[in-house]
N, C-alpha and C positions, 0 to 999 in steps of 0.2 A: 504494500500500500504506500510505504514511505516512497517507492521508487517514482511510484506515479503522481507524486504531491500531495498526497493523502494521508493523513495519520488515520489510523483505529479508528472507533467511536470511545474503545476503553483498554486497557490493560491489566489485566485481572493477575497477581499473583500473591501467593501463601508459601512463608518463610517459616522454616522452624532448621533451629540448631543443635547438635549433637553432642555433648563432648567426649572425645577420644577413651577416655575409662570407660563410658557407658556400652562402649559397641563391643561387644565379645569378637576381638580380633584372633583368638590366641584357636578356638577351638571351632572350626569350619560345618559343624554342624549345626551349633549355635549361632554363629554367624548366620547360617542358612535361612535358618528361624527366624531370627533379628529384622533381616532385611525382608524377608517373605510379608511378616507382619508389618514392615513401613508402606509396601506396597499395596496391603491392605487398608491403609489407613490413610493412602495415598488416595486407592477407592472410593472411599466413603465420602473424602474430601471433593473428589470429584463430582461425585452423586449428589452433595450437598450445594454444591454452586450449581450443577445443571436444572436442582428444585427452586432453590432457592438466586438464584442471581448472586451469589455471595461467598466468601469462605467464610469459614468463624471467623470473627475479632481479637481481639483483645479482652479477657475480664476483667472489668474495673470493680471496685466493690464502689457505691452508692452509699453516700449519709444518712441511707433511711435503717430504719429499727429490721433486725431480724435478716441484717448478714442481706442484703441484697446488691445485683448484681447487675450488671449489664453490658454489653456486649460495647469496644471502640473499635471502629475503622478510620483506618487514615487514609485517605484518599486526596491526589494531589495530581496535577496538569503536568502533564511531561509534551515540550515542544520542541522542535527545533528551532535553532536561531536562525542559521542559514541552512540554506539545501544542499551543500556541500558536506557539511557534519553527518552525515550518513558515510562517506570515506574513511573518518576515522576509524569507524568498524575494521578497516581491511586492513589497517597503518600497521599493527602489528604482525600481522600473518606475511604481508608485503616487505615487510625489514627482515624479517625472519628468513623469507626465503629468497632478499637481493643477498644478505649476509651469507646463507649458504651457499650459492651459486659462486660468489666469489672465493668462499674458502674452498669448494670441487673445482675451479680451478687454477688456485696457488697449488694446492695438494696434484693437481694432474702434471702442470707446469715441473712443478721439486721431481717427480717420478719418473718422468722425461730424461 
């Protein structure tokens, strides 16, 4: 869409973080487990936004009596400035592979 001057109407994404203790690295069946169930849950999240227009929020608790609760989304406008800044995207993969090209051929050049 960006290509043709068009942005989205939206961009829908759901963040969650891991830390390295929590993942059962050490025993592959566990691990198995581990990740089978993020996929599952990766499911549900899906199944949730395609009822709902939405992923969960944020739980915030609420001032009122009896622990109550309610759901934050942060939602914010993502634009581009100019219509170029879609290039950046490639700037790395581009550096990376003028950089290679020239080190295959110092390395072809020295074997000569």
């Amino acid at each position: 869409m960006y290509l043709r001057g068009q942005s989205p109407p939206s961009v829908n994404m759901h963040w969650r973080r891991f830390a390295i203790k929590d993942i059962p690295l050490e025993n592959s069946e566990e691990f198995d487990n581990w990740l089978r169930d993020r996929w599952y849950e990766k499911d549900a999240l899906m199944e949730q936004y395609l009822v709902t227009g939405r992923f969960p929020g944020i739980a915030a608790e609420t001032n009122g009596v009896g622990g109550d609760s309610k759901e934050i989304f942060i939602e914010t406008e993502v634009k581009l400035k100019r219509w170029y800044e879609i290039a950046n995207i490639f700037m790395v993969i581009t550096t990376f592979g003028l950089v290679a090209g020239l080190i295959w051929r110092a390395f072809v050049m020295v074997a000569l």
